[in-house]
One Martini backbone bead per residue (centre of mass of N, CA, C, O) as a GRO file, in nm:
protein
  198
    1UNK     BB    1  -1.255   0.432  -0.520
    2UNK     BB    2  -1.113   0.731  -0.489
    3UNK     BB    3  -0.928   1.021  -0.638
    4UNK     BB    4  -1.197   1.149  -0.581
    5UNK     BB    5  -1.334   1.455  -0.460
    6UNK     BB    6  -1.694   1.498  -0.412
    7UNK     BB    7  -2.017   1.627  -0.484
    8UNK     BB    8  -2.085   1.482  -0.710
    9UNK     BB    9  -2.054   1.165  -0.897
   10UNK     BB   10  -1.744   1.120  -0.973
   11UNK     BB   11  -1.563   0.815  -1.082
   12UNK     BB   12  -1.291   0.862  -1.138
   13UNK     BB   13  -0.993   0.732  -1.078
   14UNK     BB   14  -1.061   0.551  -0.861
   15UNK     BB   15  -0.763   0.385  -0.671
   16UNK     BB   16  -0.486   0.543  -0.661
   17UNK     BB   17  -0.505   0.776  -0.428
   18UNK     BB   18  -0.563   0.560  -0.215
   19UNK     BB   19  -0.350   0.382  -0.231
   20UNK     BB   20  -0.119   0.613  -0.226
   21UNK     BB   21  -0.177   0.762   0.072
   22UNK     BB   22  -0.216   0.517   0.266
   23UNK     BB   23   0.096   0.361   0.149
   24UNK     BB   24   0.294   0.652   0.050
   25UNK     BB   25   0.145   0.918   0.199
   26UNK     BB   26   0.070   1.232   0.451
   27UNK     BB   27   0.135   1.443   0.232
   28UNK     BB   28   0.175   1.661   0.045
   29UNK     BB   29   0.119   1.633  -0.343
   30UNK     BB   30   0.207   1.728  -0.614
   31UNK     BB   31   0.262   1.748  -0.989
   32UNK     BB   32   0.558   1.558  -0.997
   33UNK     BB   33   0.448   1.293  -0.882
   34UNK     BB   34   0.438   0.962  -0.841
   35UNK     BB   35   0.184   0.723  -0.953
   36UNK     BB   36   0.060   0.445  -0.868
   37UNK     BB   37  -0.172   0.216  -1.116
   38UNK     BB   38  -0.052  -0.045  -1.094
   39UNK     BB   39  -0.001  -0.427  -1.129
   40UNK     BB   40   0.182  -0.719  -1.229
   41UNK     BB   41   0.004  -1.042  -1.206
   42UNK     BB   42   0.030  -1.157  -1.531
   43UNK     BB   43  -0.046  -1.371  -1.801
   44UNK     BB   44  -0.175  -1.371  -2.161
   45UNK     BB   45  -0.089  -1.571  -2.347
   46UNK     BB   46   0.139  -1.534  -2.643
   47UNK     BB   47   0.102  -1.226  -2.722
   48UNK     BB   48   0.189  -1.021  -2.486
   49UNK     BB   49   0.000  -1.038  -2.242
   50UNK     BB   50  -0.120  -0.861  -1.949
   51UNK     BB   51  -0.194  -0.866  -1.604
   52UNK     BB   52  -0.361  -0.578  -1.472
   53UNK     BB   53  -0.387  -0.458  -1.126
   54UNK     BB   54  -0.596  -0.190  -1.081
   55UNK     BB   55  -0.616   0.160  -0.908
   56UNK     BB   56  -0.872   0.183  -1.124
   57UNK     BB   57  -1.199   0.173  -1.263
   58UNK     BB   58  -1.069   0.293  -1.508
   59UNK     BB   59  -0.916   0.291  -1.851
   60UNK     BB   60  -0.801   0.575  -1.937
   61UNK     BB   61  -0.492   0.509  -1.855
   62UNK     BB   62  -0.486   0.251  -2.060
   63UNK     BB   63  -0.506   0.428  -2.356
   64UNK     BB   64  -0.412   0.374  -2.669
   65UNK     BB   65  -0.067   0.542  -2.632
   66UNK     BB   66  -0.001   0.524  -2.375
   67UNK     BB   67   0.243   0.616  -2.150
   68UNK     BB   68   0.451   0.429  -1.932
   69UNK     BB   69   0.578   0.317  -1.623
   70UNK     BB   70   0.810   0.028  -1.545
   71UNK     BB   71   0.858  -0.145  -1.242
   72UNK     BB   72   1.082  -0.316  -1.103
   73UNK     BB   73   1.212  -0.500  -0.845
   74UNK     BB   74   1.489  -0.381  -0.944
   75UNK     BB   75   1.384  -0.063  -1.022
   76UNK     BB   76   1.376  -0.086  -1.340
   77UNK     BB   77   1.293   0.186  -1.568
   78UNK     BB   78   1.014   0.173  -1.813
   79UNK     BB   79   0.890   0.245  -2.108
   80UNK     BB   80   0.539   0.196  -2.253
   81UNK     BB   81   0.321   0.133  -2.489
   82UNK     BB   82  -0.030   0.108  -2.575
   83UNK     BB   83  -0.220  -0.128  -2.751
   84UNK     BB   84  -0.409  -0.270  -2.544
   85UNK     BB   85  -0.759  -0.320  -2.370
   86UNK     BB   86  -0.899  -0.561  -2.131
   87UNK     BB   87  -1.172  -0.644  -1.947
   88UNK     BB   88  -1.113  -0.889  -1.669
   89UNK     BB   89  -1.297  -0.885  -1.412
   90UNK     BB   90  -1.044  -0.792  -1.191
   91UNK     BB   91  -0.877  -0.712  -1.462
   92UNK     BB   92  -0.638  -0.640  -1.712
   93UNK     BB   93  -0.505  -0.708  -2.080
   94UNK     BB   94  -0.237  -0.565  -2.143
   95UNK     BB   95  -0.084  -0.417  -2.446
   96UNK     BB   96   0.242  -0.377  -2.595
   97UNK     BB   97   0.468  -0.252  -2.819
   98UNK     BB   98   0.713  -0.405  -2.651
   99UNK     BB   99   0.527  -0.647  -2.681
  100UNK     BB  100   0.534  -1.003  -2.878
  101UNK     BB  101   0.539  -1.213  -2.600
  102UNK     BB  102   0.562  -1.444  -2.332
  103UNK     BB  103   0.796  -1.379  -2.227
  104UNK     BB  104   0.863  -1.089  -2.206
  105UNK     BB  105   0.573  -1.071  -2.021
  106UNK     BB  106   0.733  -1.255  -1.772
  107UNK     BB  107   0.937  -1.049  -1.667
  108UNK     BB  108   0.702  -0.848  -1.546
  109UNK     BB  109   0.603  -0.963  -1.352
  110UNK     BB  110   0.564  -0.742  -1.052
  111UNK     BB  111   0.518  -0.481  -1.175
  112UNK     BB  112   0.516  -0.111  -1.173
  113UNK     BB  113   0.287   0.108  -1.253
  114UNK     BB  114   0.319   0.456  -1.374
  115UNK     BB  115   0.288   0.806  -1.321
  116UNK     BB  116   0.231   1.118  -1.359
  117UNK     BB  117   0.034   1.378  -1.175
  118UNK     BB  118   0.007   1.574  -1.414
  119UNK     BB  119  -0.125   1.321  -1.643
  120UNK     BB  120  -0.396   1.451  -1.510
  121UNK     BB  121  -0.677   1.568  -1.522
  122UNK     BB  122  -0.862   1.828  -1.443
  123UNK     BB  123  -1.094   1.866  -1.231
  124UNK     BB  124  -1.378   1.901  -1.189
  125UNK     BB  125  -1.595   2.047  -1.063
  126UNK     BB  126  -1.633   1.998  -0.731
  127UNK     BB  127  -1.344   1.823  -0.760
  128UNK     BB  128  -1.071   1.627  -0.602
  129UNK     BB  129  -0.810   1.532  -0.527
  130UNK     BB  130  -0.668   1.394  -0.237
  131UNK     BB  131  -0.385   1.475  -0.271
  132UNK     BB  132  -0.468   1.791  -0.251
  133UNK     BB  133  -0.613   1.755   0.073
  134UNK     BB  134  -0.382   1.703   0.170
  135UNK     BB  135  -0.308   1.884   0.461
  136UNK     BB  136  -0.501   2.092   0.464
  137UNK     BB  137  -0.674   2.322   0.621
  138UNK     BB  138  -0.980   2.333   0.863
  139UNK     BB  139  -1.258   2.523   0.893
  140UNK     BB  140  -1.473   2.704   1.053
  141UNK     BB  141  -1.730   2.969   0.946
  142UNK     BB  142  -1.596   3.081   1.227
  143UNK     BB  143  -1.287   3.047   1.218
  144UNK     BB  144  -1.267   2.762   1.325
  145UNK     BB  145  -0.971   2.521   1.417
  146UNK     BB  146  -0.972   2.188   1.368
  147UNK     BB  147  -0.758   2.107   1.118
  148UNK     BB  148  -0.611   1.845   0.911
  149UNK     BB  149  -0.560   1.659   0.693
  150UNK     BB  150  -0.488   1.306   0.673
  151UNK     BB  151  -0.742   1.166   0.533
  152UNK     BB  152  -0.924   0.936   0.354
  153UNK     BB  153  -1.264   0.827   0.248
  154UNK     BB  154  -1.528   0.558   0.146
  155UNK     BB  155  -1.854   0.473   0.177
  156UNK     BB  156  -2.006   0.566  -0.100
  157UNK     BB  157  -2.190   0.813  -0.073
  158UNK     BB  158  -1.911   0.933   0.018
  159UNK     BB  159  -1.657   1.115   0.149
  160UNK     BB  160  -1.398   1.125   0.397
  161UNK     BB  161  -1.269   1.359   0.633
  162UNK     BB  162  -0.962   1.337   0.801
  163UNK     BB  163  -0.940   1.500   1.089
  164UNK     BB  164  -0.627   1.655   1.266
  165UNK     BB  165  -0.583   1.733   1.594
  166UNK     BB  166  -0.368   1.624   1.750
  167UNK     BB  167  -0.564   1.369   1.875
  168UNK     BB  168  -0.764   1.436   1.762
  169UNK     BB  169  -1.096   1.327   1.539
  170UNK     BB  170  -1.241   1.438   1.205
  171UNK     BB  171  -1.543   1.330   1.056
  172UNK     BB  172  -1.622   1.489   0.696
  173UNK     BB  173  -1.826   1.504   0.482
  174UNK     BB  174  -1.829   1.509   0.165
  175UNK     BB  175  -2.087   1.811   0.104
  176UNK     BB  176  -2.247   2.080  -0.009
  177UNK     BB  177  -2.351   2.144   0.310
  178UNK     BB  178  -2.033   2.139   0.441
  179UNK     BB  179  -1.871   2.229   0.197
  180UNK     BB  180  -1.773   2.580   0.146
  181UNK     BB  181  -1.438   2.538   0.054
  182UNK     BB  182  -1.134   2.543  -0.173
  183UNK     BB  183  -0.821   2.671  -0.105
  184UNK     BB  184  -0.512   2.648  -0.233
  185UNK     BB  185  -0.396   2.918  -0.200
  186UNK     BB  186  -0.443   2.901   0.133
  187UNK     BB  187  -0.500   2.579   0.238
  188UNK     BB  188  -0.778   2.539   0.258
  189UNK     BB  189  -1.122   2.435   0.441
  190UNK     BB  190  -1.466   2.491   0.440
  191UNK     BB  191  -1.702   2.467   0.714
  192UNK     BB  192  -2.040   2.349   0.786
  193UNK     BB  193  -2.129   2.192   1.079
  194UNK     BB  194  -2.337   1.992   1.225
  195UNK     BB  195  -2.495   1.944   1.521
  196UNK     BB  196  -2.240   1.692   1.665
  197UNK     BB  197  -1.983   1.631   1.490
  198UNK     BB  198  -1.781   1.712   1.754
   0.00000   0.00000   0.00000
């Protein structure tokens, strides 16, 4: 469940860019598009608390002040801000400041919570959005072209890069052993392959 591919060990924003990848885009996407972060699955009590099934593992993206946009199922996107936050279960209990009683909280069950990709702070050294991996060229350490990203996904132990070139398909574990290079400005990922993994 990472936003980030890393070869560190940080699990900041877990699941929002595998979900948004998988689900939502196969290329490049900038920092100016929307991420979905989580929906509206019901809510709790009658003080206008929501229960919010999070597509991230840390609660950071929901801390209070912070504000979302909220996308509901006929489309209509407001802006909300966050007032309190509890972690249950497998979902979050999330209030709203304008949101401050149970009508009003059940009007929302099924929206689409929302934030701008610029809204994600930079990540640490060694770390990367999966967003941003998507679509790099890949090449091995002798300049030979391998393919593109097309997806990632994650074992465990480490993330692992889905490169395709027509119909091939390189799975390259990111590790700090494989991974020798990601140049933005180049838009390409430098590889040290072990033989046998082609």
């Amino acid at each position: 469940m990472l936003l980030k591919s890393r070869l560190a060990g940080t699990k900041n924003y877990g699941a929002i860019l595998r979900h948004f990848i998988n689900d939502e885009t196969s290329g490049y996407m900038d920092k100016d598009d929307t991420l979905l972060i989580g929906k509206i699955v019901g809510v709790h009590g009658m003080k206008g608390y929501l229960k919010v099934y999070s597509f991230d593992e840390s609660m950071d993206l929901f801390d209070p002040g912070r504000q979302v946009r909220l996308k509901s199922s006929s489309g209509t996107t407001n802006t909300f801000t966050v007032k309190d936050v509890q972690a249950y279960k497998n979902v979050l209990r999330v209030a709203f400041e304008e949101i401050s009683d149970r009508t009003a909280a059940e009007a929302l069950t099924g929206s689409e919570l929302l934030i701008n990709r610029s809204e994600l702070p930079e990540p640490e050294e060694g770390s990367w959005y999966w967003c941003d991996l998507i679509g790099l060229a890949v090449y091995g350490i002798d300049g030979t072209y391998l393919g593109h990203v097309e997806n990632l996904f994650e074992t465990g132990s480490n993330d692992v890069l889905v490169v395709k070139r027509g119909e091939a398909e390189i799975l390259i574990p990111v590790t700090s052993s494989i991974v020798c290079n990601v140049d933005f400005k180049e838009q390409k990922i430098t590889v040290d392959l072990p033989e046998g993994l082609i």
